[in-house]
MIZAKOL-995811 format. One record per residue (C-alpha): x, y, z. Coordinates in Angstrom, 1 decimal. Example, Ala and Ser with C-alpha at 12.3 -4.5 7.8 and 13.67 -1.06 7.14 Angstrom:
<atoms>
     px     py     pz
   12.3   -4.5    7.8
   13.7   -1.1    7.1
</atoms>
This chain:
<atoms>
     px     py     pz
   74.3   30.9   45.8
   77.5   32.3   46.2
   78.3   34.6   49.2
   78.8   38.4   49.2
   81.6   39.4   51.2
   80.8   43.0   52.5
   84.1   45.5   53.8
   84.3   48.9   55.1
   84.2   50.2   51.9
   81.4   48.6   50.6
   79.1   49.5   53.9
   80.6   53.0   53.2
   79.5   53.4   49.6
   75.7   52.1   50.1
   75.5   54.4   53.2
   76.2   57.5   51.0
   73.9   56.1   48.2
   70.7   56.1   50.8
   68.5   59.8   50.8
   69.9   62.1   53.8
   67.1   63.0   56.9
   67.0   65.8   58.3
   65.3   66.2   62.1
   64.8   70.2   62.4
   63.8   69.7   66.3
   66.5   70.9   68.7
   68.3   68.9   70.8
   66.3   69.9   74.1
   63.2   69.2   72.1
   64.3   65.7   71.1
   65.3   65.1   74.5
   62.0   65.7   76.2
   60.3   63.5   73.3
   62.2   60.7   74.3
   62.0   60.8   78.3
   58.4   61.0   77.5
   58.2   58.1   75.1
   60.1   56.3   78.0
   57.5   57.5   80.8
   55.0   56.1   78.8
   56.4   52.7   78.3
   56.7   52.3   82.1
   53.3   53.1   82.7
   51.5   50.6   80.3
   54.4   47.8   81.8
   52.6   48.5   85.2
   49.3   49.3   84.6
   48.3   46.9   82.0
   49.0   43.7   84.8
   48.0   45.4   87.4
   44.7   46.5   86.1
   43.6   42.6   84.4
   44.5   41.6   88.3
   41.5   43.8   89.2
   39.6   43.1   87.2
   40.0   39.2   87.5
   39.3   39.7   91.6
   36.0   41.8   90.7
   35.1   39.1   88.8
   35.7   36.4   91.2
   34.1   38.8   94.0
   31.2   38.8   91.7
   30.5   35.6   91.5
   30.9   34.3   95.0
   28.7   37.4   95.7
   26.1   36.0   93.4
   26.8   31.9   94.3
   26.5   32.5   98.4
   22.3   32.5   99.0
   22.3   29.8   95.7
   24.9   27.8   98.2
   23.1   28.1  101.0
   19.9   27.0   99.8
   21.3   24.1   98.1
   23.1   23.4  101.3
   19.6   23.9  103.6
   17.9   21.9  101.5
   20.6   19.0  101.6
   20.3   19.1  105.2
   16.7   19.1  105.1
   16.7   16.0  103.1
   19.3   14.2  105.5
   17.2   15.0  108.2
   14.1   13.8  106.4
   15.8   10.6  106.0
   16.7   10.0  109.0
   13.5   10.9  111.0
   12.1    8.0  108.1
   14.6    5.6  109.1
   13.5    6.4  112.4
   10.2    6.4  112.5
   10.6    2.5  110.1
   11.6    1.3  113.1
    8.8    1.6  115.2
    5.9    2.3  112.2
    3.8   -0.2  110.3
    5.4   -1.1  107.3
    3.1    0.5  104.9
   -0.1    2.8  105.5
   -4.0    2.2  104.7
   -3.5    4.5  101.4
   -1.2    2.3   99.8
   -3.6   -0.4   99.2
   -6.6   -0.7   97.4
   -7.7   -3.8   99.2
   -6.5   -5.7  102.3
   -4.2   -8.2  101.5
   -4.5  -11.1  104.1
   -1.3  -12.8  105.2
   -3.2  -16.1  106.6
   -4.4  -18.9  105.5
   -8.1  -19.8  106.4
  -10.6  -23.2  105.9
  -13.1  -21.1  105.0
  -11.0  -19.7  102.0
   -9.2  -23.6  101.0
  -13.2  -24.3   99.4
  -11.8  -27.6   97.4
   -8.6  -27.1   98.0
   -4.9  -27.8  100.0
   -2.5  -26.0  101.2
    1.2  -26.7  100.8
    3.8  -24.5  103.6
    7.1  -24.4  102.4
   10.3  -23.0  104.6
   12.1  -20.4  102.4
   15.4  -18.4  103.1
   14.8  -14.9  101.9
   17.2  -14.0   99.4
   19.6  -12.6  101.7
   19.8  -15.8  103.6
   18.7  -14.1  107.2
   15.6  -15.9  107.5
   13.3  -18.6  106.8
   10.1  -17.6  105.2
    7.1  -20.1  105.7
    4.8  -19.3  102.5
    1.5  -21.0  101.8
    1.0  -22.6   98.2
   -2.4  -23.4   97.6
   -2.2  -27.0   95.9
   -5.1  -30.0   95.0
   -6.7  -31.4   97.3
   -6.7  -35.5   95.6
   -2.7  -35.1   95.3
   -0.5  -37.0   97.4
    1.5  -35.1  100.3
    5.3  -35.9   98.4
    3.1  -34.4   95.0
    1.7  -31.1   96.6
    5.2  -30.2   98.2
    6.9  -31.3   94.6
    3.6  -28.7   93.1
    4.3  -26.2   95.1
    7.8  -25.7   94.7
    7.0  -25.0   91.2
    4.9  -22.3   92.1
    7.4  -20.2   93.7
    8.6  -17.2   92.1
   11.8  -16.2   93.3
   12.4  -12.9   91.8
    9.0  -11.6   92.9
    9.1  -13.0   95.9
   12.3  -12.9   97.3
   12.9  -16.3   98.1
   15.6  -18.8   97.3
   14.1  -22.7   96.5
   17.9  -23.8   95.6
   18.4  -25.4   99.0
   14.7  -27.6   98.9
   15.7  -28.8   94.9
   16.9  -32.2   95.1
   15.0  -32.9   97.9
   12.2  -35.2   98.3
   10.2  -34.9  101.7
    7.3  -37.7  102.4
    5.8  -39.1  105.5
    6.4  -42.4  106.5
    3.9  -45.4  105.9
    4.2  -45.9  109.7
    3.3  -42.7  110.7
    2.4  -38.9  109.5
    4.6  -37.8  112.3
    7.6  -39.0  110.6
    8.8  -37.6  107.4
   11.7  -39.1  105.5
   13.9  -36.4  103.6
   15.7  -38.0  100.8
   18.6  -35.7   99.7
   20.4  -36.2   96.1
   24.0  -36.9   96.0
   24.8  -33.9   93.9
   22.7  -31.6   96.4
   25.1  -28.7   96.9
   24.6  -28.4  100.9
   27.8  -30.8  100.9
   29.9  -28.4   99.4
   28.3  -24.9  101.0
   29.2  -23.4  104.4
   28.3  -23.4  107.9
   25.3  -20.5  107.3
   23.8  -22.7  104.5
   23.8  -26.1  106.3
   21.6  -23.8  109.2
   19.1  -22.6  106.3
   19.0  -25.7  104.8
   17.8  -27.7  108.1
   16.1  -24.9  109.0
   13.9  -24.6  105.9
   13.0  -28.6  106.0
   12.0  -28.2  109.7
   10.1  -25.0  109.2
    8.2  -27.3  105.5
    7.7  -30.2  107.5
    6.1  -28.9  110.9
    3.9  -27.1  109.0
    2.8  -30.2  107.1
    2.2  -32.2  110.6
    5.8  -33.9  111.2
    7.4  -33.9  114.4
   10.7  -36.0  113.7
   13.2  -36.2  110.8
   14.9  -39.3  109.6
   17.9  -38.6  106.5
   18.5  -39.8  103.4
   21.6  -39.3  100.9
   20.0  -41.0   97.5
   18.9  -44.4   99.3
   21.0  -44.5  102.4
   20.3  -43.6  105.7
   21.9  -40.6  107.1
   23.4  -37.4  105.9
   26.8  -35.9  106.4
   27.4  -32.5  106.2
   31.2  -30.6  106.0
   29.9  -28.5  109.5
   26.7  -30.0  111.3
   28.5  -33.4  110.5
   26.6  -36.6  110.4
   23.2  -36.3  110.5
   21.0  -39.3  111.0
   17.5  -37.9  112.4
   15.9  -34.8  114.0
   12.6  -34.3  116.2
   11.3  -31.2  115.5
   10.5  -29.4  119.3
    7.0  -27.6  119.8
    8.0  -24.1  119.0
    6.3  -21.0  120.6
    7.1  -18.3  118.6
    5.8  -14.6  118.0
    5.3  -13.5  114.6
    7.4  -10.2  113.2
    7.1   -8.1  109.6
    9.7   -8.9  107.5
   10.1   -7.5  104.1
   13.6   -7.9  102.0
   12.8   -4.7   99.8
   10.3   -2.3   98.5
    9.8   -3.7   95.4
    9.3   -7.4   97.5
    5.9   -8.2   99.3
    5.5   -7.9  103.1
    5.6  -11.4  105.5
    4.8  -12.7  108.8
    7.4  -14.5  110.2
    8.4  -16.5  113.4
   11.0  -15.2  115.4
   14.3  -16.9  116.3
   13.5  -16.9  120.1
   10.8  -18.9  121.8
    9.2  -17.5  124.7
    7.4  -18.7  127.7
    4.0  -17.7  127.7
    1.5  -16.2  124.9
    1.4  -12.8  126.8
    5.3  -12.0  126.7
    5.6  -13.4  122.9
    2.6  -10.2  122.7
    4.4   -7.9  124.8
    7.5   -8.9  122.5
    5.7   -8.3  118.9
    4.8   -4.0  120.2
    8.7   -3.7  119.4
   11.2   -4.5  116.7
   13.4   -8.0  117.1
   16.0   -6.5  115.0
   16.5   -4.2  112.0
   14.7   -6.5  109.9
   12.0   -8.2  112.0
    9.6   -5.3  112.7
    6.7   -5.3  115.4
    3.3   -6.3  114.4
    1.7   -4.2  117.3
    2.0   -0.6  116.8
    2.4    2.3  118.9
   -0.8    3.2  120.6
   -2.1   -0.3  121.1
   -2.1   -1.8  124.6
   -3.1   -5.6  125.5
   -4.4   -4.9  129.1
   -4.5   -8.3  129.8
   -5.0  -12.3  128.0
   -7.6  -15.1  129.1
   -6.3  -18.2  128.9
   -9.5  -20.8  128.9
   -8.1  -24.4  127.6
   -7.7  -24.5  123.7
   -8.9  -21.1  123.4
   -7.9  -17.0  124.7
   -9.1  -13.9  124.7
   -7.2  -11.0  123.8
   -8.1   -7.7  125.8
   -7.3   -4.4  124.4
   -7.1   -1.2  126.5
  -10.1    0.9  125.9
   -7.8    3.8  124.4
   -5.9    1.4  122.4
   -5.5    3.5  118.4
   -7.7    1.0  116.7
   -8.6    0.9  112.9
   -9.1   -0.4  109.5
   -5.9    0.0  108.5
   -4.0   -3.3  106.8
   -1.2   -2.5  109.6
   -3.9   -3.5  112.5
   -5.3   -6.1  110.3
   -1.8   -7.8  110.2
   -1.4   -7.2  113.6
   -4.3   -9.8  113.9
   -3.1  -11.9  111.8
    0.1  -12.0  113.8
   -1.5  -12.8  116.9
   -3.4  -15.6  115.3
   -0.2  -17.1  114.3
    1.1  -16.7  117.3
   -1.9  -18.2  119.4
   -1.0  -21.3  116.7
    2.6  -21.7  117.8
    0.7  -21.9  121.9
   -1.4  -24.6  120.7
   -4.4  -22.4  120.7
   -7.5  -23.4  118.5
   -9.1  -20.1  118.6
   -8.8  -16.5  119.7
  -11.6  -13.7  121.0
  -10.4  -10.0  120.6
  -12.1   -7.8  123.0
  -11.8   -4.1  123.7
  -10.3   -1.0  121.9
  -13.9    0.4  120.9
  -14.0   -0.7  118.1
  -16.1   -3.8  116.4
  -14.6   -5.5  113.8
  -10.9   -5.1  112.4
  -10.8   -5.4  108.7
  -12.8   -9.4  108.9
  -11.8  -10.0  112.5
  -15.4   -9.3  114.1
  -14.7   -8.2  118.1
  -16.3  -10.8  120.5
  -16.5  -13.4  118.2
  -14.2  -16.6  117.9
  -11.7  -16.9  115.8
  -10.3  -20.1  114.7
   -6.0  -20.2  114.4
   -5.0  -20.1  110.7
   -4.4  -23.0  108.7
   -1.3  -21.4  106.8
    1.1  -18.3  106.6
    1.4  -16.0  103.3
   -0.9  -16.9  101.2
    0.5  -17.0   97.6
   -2.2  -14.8   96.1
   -1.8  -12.1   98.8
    2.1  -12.2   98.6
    1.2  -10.3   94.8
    0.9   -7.5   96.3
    3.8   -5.5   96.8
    4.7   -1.7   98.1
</atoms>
């Protein structure tokens, strides 16, 4: 489209076309109109700002007002909870694992004769899962099978998961006794085993594990094997030919890797010199994951020694019950009377007459076997 040029004249001419207005104020009149119309203006610049800044600080003012006793609750009950925890953690380092309401039955953690009827009884030397410790667990097996056959039967018993265990460091390996002698045990270890490629932590578990399996079964030296040839070299313990396996005296701890995992008796790490200090040892913790067997409120006033057998005296006001955390307790002095070389064991004391099947004043014969399979089912 083509441009229209507009002049003075043109402007001029369109003006005077458009209708005239006429204002009849006066001028002072018009005057005050406008400095009034200005007044105005000013006031809404300022007020308008000023007044959503109020009203956004009476809103914040508001709701802190309203948020303050919801924050301090939430903040009290937070603390509470810490200190809950904490006087838990607390207290799970001196307490009993788990309390006499948490099972419907009491789940024994030794192996008896009485309870083998027609049976054997297989110990194998697990690392937990978390390759601390070595677990000794009891696999009932048959009786007619061969000694190589029941360890090889056992193994596949083992349930890892449940458990809690690791088997990888016994597959591959073949334990038997000798023809010469039961006290001799021949370990035959497969080429491929992967011990010979794992570190200085696994090599301990490994040996640690066949010791713990075969003085359990009766052994008391090692001789090697890598597939048929004598002797076993490893990238840290280096070569390896045989072992004796020393008379251990142990005390026995509570060990459990998780909630969801069943509870143990184990041997500690130490030995000790005499069956009353490996007692006065198990009334406290070893470490944060070997907890005491004998809780607070029970004193051993004093031990018998009489040959193959002792008596164990409690104080009079020693906190006895029926609870599976005293029965253990038992238990873990029968183990431990084991690991002395005692046959049997007499509890005495405590006013009390029997804990859980541990009749007071009787004799006791040692277990044959730790963790029984069947009672390691039950979990927390």
């Amino acid at each position: 489209m083509k441009k229209f040029r507009w002049n003075d004249e043109c402007l001029q001419y369109t003006l005077q076309q458009m209708p005239m207005i006429k204002d009849h104020r006066s001028k002072e009149e018009v005057y005050r109109q406008l400095m009034k119309a200005r007044k105005t203006a000013r006031l809404k610049a300022w007020f308008l700002p000023s007044f959503a800044s109020i009203v956004a600080v009476i809103i914040v003012v508001v709701i802190s007002v309203h948020s303050l006793p919801f924050t301090k609750q939430t903040e009290e009950k937070s603390d509470k909870s810490v200190i809950t925890l904490q006087a838990d953690q607390r207290s799970n380092m001196s307490q009993p694992l788990l309390s006499v309401n948490q099972y419907s039955e009491f789940p024994s953690h030794i192996v008896t004769k009485e309870a083998l009827n027609d049976q054997d009884v297989a110990v194998l030397g697990l690392p937990d899962q978390q390759s601390q410790i070595v677990i000794p667990i009891s696999v009932p097996v048959p009786k007619h099978e061969s000694v190589k056959r029941q360890l090889e039967t056992a193994k596949t018993q083992i349930d890892e998961q449940k458990w809690g265990v690791s088997k990888h460091l016994l597959n591959g390996v073949t334990m038997v006794p000798s023809r010469e002698s039961k006290r001799v045990w021949l370990v035959y270890v497969s080429k491929q085993h992967p011990i010979f490629l794992e570190g200085r932590v696994s090599e301990s578990l490994f040996l640690s594990s066949i010791e713990e399996t075969i003085r359990w079964m009766g052994g008391k030296k090692i001789r090697f094997f890598t597939g048929n040839k004598e002797g076993m070299k490893l990238s840290h313990k280096g070569y390896i030919e045989s072992m004796e396996i020393p008379k251990k005296k142990r005390a026995y701890y509570l060990y459990q890797l998780s909630s969801s995992h069943p509870v143990y008796l184990v041997p500690s790490p130490q030995h000790f010199p005499t069956f009353l200090k490996a007692l006065r040892q198990m009334q406290k913790d070893a470490s944060a994951s070997l907890r005491s067997t004998i809780p607070r409120g029970v004193q051993i006033e004093k031990v018998d020694v009489q040959q193959d057998h002792v008596v164990v005296q409690f104080t009079e006001d020693s906190k006895l019950d029926v609870s599976p955390s005293l029965c253990w307790m038992v238990e873990a002095i029968l183990l431990t009377a084991k690991e002395f070389g005692f046959r049997s064991v007499t509890f005495m004391g405590g006013n009390v007459k029997q804990i859980g099947p541990y009749i007071f004043g009787k004799k006791i014969d040692v277990p044959v076997g730790p963790n029984p399979m069947m009672a390691t089912l039950h979990t927390r």
